[in-house]
C-alpha positions as CSV (number, residue, x, y, z in Angstrom):
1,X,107.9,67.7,59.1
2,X,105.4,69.4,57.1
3,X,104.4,72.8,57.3
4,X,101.8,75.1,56.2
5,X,104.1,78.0,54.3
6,X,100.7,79.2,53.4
7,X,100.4,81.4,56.7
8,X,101.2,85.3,55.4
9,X,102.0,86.4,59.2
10,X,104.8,84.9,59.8
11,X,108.2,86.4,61.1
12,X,111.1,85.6,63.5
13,X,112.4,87.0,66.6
14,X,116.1,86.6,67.7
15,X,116.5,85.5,71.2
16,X,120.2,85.5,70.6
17,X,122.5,85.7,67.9
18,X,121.7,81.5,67.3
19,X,118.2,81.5,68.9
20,X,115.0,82.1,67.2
21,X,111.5,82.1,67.7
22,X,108.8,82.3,65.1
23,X,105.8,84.5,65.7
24,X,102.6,85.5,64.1
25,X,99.7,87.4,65.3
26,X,97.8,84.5,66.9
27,X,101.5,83.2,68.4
28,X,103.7,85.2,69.8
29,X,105.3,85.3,73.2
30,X,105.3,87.2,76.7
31,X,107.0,88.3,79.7
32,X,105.9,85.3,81.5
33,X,107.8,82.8,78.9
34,X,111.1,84.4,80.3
35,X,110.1,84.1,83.3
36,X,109.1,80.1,83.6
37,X,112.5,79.3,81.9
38,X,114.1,81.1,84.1
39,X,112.5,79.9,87.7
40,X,112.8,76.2,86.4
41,X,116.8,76.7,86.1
42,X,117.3,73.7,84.1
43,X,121.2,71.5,84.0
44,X,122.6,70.3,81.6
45,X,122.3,66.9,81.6
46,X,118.7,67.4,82.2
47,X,115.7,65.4,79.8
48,X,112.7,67.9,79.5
49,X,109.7,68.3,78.2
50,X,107.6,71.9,77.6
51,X,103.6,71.5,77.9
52,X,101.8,73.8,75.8
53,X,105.0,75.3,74.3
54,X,103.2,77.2,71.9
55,X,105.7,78.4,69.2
56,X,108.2,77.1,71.3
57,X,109.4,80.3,73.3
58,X,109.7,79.0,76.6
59,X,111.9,75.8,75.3
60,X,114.1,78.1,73.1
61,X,114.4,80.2,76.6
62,X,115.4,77.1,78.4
63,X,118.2,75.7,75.5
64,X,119.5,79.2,75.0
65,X,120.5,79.8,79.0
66,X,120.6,76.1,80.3
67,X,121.4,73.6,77.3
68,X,119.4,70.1,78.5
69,X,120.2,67.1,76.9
70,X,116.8,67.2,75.4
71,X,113.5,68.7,75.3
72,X,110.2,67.3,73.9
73,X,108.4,70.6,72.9
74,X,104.5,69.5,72.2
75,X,101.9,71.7,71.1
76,X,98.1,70.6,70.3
77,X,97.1,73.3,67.8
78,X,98.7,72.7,64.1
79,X,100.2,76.6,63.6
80,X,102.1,77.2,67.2
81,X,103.7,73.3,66.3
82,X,104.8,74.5,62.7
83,X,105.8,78.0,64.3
84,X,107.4,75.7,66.5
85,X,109.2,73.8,64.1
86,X,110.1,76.6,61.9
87,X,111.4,77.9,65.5
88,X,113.6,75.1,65.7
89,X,114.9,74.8,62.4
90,X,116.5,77.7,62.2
91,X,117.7,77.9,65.3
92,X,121.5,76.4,66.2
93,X,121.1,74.5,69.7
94,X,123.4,72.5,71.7
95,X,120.7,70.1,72.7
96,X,117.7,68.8,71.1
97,X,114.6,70.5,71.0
98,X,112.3,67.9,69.8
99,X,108.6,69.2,68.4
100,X,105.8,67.0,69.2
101,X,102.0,67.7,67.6
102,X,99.6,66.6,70.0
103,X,97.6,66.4,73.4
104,X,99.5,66.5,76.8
105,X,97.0,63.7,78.1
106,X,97.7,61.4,75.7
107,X,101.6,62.2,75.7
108,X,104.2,59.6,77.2
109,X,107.9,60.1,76.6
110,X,110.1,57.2,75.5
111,X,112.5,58.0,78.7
112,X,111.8,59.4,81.9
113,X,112.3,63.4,82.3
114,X,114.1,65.2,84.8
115,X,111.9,68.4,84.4
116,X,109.0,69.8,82.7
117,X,107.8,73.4,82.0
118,X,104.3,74.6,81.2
119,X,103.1,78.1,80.9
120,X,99.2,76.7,80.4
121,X,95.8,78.6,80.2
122,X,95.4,80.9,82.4
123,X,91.3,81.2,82.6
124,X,89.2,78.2,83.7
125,X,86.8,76.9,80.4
126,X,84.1,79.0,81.5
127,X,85.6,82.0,83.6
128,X,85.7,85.3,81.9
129,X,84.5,86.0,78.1
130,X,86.1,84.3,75.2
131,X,88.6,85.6,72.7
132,X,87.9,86.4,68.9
133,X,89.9,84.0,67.9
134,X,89.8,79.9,68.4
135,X,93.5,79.9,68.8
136,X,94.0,82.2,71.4
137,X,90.8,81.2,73.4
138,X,92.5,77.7,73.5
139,X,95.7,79.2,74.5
140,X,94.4,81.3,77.0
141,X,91.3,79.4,78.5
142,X,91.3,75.9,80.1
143,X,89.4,74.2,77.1
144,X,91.6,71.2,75.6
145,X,93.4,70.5,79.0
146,X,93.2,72.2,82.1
147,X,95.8,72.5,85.4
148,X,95.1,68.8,86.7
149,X,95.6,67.5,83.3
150,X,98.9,68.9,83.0
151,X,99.9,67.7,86.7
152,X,98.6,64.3,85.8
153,X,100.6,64.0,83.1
154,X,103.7,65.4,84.5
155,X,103.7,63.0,86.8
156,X,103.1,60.6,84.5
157,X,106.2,61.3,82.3
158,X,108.8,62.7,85.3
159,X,111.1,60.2,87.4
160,X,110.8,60.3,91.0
161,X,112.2,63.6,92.2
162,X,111.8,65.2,88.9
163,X,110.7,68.7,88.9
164,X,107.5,70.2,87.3
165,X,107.4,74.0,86.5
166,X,104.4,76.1,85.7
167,X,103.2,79.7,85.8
168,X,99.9,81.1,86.2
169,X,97.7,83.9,87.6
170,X,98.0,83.7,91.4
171,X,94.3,83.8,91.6
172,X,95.4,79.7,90.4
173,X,97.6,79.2,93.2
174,X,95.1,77.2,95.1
175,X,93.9,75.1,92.2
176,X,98.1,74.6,90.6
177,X,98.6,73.5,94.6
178,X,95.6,71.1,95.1
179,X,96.5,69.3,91.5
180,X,99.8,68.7,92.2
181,X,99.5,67.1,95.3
182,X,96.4,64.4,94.0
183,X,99.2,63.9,91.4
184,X,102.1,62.8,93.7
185,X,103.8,66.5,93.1
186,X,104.4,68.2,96.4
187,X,105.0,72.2,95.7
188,X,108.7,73.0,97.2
189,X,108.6,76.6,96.0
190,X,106.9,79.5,94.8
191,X,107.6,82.7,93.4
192,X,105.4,86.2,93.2
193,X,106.0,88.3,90.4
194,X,104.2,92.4,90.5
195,X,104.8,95.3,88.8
196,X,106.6,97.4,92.3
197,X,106.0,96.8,95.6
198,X,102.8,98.6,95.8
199,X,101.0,96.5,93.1
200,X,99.6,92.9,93.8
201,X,101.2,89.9,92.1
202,X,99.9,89.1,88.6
203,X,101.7,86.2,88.6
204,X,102.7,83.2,90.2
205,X,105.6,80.3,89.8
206,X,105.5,76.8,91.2
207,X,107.3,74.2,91.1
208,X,106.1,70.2,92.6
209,X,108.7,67.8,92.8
210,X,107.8,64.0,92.5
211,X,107.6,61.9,95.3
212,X,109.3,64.3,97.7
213,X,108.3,65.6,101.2
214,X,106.1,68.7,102.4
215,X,108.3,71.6,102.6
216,X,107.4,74.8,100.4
217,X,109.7,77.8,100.0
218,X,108.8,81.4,98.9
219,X,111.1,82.8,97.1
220,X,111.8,86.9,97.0
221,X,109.1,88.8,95.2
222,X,110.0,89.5,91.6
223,X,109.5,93.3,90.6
224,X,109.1,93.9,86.8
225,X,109.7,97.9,87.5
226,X,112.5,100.0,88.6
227,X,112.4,101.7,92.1
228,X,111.8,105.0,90.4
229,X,109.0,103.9,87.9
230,X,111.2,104.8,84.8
231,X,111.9,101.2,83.0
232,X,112.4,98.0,83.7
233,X,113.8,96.4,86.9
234,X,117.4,95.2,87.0
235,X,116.3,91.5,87.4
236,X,114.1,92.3,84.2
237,X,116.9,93.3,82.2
238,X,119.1,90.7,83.4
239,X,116.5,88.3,81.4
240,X,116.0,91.1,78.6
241,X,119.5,91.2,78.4
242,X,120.4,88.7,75.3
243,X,117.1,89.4,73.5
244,X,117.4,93.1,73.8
245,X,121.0,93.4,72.6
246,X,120.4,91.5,70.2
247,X,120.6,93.4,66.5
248,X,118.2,93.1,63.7
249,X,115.9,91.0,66.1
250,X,112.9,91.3,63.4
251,X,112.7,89.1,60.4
252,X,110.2,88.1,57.8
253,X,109.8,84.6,56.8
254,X,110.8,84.7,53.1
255,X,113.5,87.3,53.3
């Protein structure tokens, strides 16, 4: 693998005392990333893939507290895959995380997967004003692939009954539900995630299952805040938990 080492933002993030994640100001990672890996609840014998990973965040999310077999971890834009790689090179993993440069139409694993994650645009290619930067208008904006691409290609690439995983803004729901079905990927449960109970959702997880039979559960609603307003929620923490107790979690590339 060959990577740029001429990007001057870099750093790394420890997700646990083995884990790391590069970052940089264009890549870096959210609350949502903790989120997806942990809805999708992957096992261990499991063959995975991660759509629009990024710098990798939500597959180092998914080896860290599950451990597949294997994940194929394929990015499109050249400084999230070396972020990616640099991600996975210094990280220790019990499975493989496998980085893969290139578009999710055109990609078609060598075996079937049991599950696939994507945490994709958000904002249809069009909808709502563009970023200052190329990088994160791709990442955040349906221009290179957009929610029926990634269903199309899931499908493509899972066995029958194999699980796809996404997150999105709930405004979505109807488009995430409508692209999985044309694709043979019936949505068997859902999750709302909001701030408390008196905010609206800002964001939603599905997952569509191959091949399998209309039935859709939705799950309890996921609060991000405390009762009293003062920090995070329990469940919050409970996913914080590694990352924040982790020491010295910053470090420059180079040092």
């Amino acid at each position: 693998m060959v990577i740029n080492m001429q990007y001057n933002d870099l750093s790394y993030e420890k997700l646990s005392e083995k884990i790391y994640v590069c970052i940089s100001t264009e890549h870096r990672f959210g609350t949502d990333a903790f989120l997806l890996a942990d809805f999708a609840k992957a096992r261990h014998k499991d063959k995975a893939a991660d759509f629009c990973s990024g710098n990798g965040i939500a597959a180092l999310l998914l080896e860290r507290d599950y451990s597949p077999k294997r994940i194929y971890a394929l990015e499109i834009q050249k400084k999230a895959y070396d972020q990616l790689c640099l991600s996975v090179e210094k990280s220790e993993t019990a499975g493989e995380i496998i980085p893969v440069l290139g578009d999710l139409k055109d990609f078609k694993s060598k075996e079937e997967l049991d599950l696939i994650i994507c945490n994709p645009p958000y904002k249809a290619d069009g909808a709502g004003i563009k970023n200052d930067t190329e990088s994160s208008s791709i990442a955040r904006h349906e221009m290179l692939c957009n929610i029926d691409d990634v269903c199309l290609s899931a499908s493509r690439n899972l066995k029958f009954g194999g699980r796809l995983c996404v997150c999105n803004r709930p405004e979505r729901l109807c488009d995430i539900m409508v692209a999985m079905r044309k694709n043979n990927l019936e949505p068997k449960r859902a999750r709302f995630v909001s701030k408390n109970k008196d905010t609206s959702p800002w964001l939603v997880l599905v997952e569509g299952k191959k091949g399998s039979k209309p039935f859709m559960r939705v799950e309890p609603q996921f609060y991000t805040q405390s009762e009293d307003g003062a920090g995070f929620s329990d469940e919050l923490k409970a996913l914080y938990s590694l990352y924040e107790n982790t020491e010295d979690k910053n470090e420059n590339i180079g040092n």
